[in-house]
C-alpha positions in Angstrom: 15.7 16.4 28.0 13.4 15.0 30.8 13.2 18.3 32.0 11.8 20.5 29.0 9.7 16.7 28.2 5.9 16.9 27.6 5.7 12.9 27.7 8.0 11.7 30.2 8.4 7.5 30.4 10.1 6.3 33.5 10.8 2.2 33.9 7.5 1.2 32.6 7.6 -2.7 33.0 4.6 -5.0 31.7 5.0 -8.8 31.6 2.0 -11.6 30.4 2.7 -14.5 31.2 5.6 -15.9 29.2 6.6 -12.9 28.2 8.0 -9.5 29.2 6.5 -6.9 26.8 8.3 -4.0 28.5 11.1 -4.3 30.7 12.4 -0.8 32.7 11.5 1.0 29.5 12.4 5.0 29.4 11.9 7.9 27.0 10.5 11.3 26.9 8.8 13.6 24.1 9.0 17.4 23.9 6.4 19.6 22.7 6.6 20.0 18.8 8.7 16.9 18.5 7.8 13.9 16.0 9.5 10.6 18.0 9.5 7.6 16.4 9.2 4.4 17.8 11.2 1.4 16.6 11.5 -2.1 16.9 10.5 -5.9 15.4 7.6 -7.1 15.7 6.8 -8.3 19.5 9.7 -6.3 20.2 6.8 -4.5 22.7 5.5 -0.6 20.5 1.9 -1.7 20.7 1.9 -2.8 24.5 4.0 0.4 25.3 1.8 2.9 23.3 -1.7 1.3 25.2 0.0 1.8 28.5 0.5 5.1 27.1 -3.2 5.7 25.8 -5.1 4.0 29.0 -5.3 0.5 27.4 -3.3 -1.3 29.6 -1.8 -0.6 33.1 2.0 -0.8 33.8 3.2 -3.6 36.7 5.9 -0.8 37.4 7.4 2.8 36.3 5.6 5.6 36.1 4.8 8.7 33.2 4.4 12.4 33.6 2.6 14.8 31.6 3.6 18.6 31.5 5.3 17.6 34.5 2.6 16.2 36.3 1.8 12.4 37.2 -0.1 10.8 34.6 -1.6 7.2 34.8 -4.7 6.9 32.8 -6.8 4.3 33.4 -8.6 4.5 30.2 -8.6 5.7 26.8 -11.5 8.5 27.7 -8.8 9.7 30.6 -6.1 9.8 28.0 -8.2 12.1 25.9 -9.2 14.0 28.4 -5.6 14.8 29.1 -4.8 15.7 25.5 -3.5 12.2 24.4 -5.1 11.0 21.0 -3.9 8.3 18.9 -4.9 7.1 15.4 -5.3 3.7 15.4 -3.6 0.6 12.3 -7.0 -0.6 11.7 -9.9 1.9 11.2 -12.8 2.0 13.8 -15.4 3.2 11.4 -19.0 2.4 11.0 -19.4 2.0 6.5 -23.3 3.2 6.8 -23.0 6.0 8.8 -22.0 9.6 7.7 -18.4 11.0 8.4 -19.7 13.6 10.8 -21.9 10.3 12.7 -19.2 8.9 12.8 -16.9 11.5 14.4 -19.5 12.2 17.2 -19.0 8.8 18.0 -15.7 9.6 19.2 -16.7 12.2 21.1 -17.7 12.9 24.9 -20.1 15.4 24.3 -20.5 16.0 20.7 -22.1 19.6 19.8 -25.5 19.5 17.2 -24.9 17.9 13.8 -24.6 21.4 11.7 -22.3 22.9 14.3 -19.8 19.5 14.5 -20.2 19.8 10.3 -19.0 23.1 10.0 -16.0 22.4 12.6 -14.9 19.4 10.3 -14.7 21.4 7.3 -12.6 23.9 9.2 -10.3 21.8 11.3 -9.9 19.8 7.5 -9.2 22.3 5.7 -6.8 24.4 7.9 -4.9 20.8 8.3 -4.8 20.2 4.3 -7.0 17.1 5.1 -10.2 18.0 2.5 -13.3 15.9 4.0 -17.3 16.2 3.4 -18.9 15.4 6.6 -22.4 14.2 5.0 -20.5 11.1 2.9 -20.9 7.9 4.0 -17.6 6.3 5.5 -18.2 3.3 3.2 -18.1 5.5 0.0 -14.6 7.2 1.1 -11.0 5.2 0.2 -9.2 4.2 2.8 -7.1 7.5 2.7 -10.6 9.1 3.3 -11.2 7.0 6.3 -7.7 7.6 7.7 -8.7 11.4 7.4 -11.4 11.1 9.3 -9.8 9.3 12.0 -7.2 12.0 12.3 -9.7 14.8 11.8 -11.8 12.9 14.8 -8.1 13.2 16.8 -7.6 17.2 15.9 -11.0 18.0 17.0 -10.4 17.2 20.5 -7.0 19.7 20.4 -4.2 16.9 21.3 -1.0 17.5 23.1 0.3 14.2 22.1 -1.0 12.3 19.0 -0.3 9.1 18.4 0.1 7.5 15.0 0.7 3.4 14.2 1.6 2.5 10.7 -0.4 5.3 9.6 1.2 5.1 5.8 0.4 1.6 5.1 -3.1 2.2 3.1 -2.1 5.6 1.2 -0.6 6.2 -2.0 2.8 8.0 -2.0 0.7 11.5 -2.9 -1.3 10.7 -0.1 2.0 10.3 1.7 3.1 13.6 1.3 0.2 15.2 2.4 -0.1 13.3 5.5 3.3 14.0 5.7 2.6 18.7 5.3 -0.3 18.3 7.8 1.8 16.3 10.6 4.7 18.7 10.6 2.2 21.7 10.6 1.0 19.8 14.1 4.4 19.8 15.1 5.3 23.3 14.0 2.1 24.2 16.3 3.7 22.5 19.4 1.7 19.0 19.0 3.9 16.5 19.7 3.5 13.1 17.8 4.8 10.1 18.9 5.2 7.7 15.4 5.2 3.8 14.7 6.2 3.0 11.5 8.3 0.0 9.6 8.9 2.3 6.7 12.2 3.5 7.8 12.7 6.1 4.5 9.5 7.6 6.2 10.8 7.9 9.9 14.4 9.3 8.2 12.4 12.1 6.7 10.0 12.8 9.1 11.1 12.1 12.4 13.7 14.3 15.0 14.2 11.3 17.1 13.7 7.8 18.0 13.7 5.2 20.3 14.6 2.0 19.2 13.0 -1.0 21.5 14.4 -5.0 21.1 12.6 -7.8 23.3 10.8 -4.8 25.6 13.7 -3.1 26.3 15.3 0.4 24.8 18.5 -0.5 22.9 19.3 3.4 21.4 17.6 6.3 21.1 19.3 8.5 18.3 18.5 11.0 15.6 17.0 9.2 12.7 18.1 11.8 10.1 21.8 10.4 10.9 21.9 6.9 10.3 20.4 5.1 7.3 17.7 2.9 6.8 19.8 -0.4 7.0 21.3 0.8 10.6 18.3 1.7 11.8 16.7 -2.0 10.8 19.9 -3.8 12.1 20.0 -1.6 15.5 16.3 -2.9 15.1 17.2 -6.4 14.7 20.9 -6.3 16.6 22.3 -8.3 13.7 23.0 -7.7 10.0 19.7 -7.3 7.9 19.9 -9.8 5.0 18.8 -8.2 1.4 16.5 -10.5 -0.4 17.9 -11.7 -3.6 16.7 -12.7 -6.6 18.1 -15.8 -8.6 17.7 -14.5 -12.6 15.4 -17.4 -14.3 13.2 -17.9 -17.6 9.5 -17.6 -17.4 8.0 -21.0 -17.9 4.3 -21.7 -19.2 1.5 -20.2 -18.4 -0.1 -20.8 -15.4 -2.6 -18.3 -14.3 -4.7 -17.1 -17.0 -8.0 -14.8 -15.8 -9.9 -13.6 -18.5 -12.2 -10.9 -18.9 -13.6 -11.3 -15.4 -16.2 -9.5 -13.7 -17.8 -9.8 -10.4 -20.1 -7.7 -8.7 -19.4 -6.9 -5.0 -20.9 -8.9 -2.9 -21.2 -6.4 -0.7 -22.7 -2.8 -0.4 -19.3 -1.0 0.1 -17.1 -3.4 -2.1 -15.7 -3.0 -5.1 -16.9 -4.6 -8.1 -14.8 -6.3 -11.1 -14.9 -4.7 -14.4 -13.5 -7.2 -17.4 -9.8 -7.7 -15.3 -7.2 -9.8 -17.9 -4.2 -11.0 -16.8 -1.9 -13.9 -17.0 1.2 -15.2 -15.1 3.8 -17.2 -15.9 5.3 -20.2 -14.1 8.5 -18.4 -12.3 6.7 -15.0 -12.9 6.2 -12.5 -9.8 3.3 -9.8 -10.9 2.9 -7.3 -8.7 -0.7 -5.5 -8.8 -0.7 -2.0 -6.8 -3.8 -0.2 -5.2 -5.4 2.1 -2.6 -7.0 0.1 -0.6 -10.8 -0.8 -1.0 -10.3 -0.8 -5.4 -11.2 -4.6 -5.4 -8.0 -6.2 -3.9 -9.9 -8.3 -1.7 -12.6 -9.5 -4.3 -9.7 -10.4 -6.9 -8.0 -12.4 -4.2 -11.4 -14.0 -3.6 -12.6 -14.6 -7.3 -9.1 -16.4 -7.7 -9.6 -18.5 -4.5 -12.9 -19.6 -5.1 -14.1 -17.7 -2.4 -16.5 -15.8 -4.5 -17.8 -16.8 -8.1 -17.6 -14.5 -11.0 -20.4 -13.3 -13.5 -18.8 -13.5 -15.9 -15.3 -14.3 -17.4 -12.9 -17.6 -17.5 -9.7 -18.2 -14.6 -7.9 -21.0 -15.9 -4.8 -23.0 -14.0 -2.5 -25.0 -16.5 -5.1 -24.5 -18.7 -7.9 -26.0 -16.4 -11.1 -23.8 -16.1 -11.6 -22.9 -11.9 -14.4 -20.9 -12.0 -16.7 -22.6 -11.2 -14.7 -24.4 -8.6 -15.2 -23.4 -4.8 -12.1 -23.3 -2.6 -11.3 -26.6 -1.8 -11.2 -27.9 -5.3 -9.1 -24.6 -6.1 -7.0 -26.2 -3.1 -6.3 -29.3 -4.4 -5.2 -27.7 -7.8 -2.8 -26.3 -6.1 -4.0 -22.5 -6.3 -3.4 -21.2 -2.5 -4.3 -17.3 -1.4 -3.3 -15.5 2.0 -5.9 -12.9 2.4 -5.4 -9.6 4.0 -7.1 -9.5 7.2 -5.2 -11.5 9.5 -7.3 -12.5 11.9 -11.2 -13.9 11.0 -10.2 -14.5 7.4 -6.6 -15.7 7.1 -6.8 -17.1 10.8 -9.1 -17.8 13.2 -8.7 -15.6 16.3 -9.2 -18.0 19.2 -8.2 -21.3 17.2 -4.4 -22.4 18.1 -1.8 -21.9 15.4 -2.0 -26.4 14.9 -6.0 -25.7 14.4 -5.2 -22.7 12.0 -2.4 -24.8 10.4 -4.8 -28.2 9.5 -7.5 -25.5 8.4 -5.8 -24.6 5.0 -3.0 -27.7 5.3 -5.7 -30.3 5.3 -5.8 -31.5 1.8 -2.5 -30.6 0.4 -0.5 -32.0 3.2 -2.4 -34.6 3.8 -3.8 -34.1 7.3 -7.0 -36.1 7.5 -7.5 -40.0 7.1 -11.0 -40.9 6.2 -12.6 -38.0 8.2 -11.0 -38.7 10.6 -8.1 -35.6 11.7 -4.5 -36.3 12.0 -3.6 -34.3 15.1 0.4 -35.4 15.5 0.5 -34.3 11.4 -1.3 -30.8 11.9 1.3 -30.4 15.1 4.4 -31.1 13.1 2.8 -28.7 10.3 2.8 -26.0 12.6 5.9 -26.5 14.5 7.6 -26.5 10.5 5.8 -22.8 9.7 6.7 -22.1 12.8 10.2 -22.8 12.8 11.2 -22.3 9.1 9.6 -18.6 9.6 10.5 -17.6 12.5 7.1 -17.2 14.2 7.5 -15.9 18.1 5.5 -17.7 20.2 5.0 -19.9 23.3 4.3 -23.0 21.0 2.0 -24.3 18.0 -1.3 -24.3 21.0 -0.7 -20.8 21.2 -3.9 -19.2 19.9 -3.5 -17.2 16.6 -4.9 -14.0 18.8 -2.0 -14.3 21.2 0.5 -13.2 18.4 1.7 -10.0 17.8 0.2 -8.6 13.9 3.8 -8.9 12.6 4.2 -13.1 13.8 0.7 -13.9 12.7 1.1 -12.8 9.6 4.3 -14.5 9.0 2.5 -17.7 10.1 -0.2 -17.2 8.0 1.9 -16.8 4.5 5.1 -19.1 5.7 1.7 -21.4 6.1 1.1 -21.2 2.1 4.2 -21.4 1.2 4.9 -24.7 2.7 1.9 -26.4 0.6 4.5 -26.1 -2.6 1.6 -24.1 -4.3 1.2 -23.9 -8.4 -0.4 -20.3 -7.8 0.3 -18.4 -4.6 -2.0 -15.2 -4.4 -1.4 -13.2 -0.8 -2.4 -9.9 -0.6 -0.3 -7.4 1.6 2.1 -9.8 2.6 4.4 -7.5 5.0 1.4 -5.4 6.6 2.5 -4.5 9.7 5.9 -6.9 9.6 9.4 -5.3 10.3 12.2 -4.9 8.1 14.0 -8.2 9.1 10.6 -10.2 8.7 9.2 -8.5 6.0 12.8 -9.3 4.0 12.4 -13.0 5.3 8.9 -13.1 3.6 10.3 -11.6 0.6 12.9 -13.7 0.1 10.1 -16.6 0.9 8.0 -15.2 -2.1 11.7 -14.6 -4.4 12.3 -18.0 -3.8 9.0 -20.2 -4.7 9.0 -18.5 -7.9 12.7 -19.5 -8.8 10.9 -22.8 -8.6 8.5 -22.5 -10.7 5.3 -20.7 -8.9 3.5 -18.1 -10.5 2.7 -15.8 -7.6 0.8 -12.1 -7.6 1.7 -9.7 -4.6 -1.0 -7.7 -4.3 0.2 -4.8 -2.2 0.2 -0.6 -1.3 3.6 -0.8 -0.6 5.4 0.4 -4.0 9.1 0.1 -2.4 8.2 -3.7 -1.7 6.5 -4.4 -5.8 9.5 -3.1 -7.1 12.0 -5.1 -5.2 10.3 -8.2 -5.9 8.1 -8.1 -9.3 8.7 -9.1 -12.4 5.7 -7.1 -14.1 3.5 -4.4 -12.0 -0.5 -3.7 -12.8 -2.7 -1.4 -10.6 -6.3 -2.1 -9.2 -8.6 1.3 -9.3 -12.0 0.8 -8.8 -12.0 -2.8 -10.0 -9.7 -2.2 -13.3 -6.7 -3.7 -13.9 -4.0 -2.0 -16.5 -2.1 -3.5 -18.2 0.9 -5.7 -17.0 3.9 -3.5 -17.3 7.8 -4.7 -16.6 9.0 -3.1 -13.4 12.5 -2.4 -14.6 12.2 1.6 -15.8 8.5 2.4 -13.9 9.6 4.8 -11.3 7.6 5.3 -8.4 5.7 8.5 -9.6 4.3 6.0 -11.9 3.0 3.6 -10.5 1.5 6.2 -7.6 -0.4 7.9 -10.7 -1.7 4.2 -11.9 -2.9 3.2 -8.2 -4.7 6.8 -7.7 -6.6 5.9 -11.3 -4.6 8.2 -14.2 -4.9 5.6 -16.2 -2.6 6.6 -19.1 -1.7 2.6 -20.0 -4.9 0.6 -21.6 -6.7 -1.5 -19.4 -4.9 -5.1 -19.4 -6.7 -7.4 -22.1 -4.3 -10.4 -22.8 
């Protein structure tokens, strides 16, 4: 295998202090070959693809490249050598162009007409439709991820590199992501694939290698085992299933009526007369592309951001007017998105992030004045009830890996025995272990009398755990619908905007 190898990984070792991220790790990729990469979160992908991609240099081991030494010592090196990778979070400028923002990317980009022209080519051929004059703030975050993969294709990769690169699109969406990367492969580009969505990796991917604590446990043919081996050979133990305890709806809790808000800003997504209610014990799950107004429903019903117009009431209370930390103190709690600068601060340690949002309804302040040893046992209870991997609770929230952060940030929440839990993708970026953990988390504060909306893109996880679905497109809501007997297709139509159901108006 080494032999015939395009990508060849020999004993790459990288340790930070604490922690070994990669220990004597080894793999190889052939040309035309999609190779998945597996493992739990800190379990050491993202370190082990930026060695890979010129981010980070190896203590030890060494790569080759078409069976020559390769060692870059920077991204533009990696690219240079036909390495490309497409990144979880979008590097995209919103008021620039797609072509602008493509040149970017580029050493030497050609004049604009001529780099124009060669996006509409390269997108087409690939099944990737994209108008260069848009603005990137205009596009959905499919869209964007186009254009990051169409800025990759333009520079002719030998490897490409892909992390979570399902976690924003719509099962259509899915599919053709899914035509244009085995074209790539059928063309000889090899692609080298991080994903927690194991159905995906089953489907897509010829082989994998499966890393636990830095260090290669398997590699094996995906197509052969199912998704639960793969997550326990993930994990090295048996993967619990999150279960749901059958229970009466209670009162109402939630109830948002007729709400609009316009964006606050250029590129948001603006509310449009969104109804809803939720019961005490009730899970609703609301779908959506990305960028359709998840993030200003989240913020209308934190207080975050006040509406034009409409009423949100809590046990029959009106909130609208209320900012955040009143909302807090009614017990209506939210775990935003964006991990790090919204739900956490980056350079804060996890006790700081803990008293942050734990302040009032745990009690953590005594006449001004903070209560330090409080806030420390806060944190050391997220993280030790959820399993967070890290050092300790002085740890700064930056030092954790996306997948530990984020279960600090909702296990965080959770704790504060919240009336009305809103948290918005709650298992971005988590693995399957985690991400069932969370789940279960979410299952479980219902069963005791929560009302709680999941807003989230990954349909597989709404219909596990919901109770009633709605989808967000372009700032509507439809109408609440019971899970039980919406198939997938469904609810994939609703979140791309066929809107055959009537807009929700309780």
């Amino acid at each position: 295998m080494i032999e015939t190898a395009l990508l060849a990984v020999n004993g790459l070792t990288k340790a930070y202090p604490g922690v070994v991220a990669n220990s004597d790790v080894s793999f190889a990729i052939k040309p035309g070959e999609v190779h998945a990469l597996l493992g739990e979160n800190g379990a050491g992908k993202s370190t082990l693809v930026k060695m890979i991609y010129g981010l980070v240099r190896p203590d030890s081991g060494d790569m080759t490249l078409n069976g020559a030494p390769y060692s870059p010592a920077e991204p533009r090196a990696a690219r240079a050598s036909g390495v490309a990778m497409v990144f979880q979070h979008f590097s995209l400028f919103n008021a620039l162009n797609v072509a602008e923002n493509i040149a970017l990317g580029m050493e030497n980009p050609p004049k604009q007409n001529v780099l124009s022209a060669r996006i509409r080519e390269v997108s087409e051929t690939y099944g990737l439709p994209l108008d260069p004059d848009r603005l990137v703030g205009e596009l959905s975050a499919g869209e964007r991820q186009r254009v990051e993969i169409i800025r990759c294709l333009l520079q002719n990769p030998k490897i490409l590199i892909m992390d979570e690169p399902t976690s924003v699109l719509t099962p259509q969406e899915v599919e053709i992501l899914f035509t244009t990367l085995r074209k790539l492969s059928a063309e000889g580009t090899a692609i080298l694939y991080i994903s927690h969505k194991l159905d995906e990796i089953r489907s897509l991917c010829d082989s994998a290698t499966i890393l636990r604590l830095g260090k290669v446990v398997d590699i094996c043919d995906p197509r052969e085992k199912s998704s639960r081996e793969l997550a326990e050979m993930m994990v090295g133990q048996t993967l619990h299933t999150p279960e749901r305890t059958p229970h009466a709806f209670e009162d109402i809790v939630l109830k948002v009526s007729d709400l609009s808000m316009k964006a606050p800003t250029a590129f948001g997504t603006s509310l449009k007369n969104v109804s809803f209610q939720v019961h005490a014990g009730e899970i609703l799950g609301i779908g959506g592309v990305a960028g359709n107004g998840q993030d200003e429903l989240l913020a209308a019903i934190s207080g975050e951001t006040q509406p034009n117009s409409g009423v949100v009431s809590v046990n029959g209370t009106p909130v609208q007017n209320l900012g955040p930390n009143a909302r807090r103190r009614l017990a209506i709690l939210t775990a935003p998105e964006e991990r790090l600068g919204h739900a956490a601060a980056p350079d804060m340690s996890l006790v700081e992030n803990a008293l942050m949002t734990g302040a009032i309804r745990e009690n953590l302040t005594n006449r001004g004045f903070l209560k330090w040893n409080a806030a420390r046992d806060f944190a050391e209870k997220i993280i030790k009830d959820f399993d967070v991997r890290t050092p300790g609770p002085q740890n700064v929230a930056r030092a954790l890996s996306g997948g530990n952060l984020q279960k600090f940030v909702v296990g965080r929440e959770i704790l504060q025995r919240p009336d009305v839990l809103v948290v918005n993708q709650p298992t971005w970026g988590v693995d399957a272990a985690a991400a069932a953990d969370i789940r279960q988390a979410l299952l479980d504060l219902a069963a005791q009398g929560s009302a709680v909306i999941v807003i989230s893109q990954d349909l597989d996880e709404l219909m596990e755990i919901s109770d009633n679905f709605s989808a967000l497109n372009e700032g509507t809501l439809t109408a609440p619908r019971p899970v039980q007997g919406l198939t997938v297709d469904q609810i994939g139509l609703m979140m791309g905007g066929a809107h055959g159901m009537e807009v929700a108006h309780v």
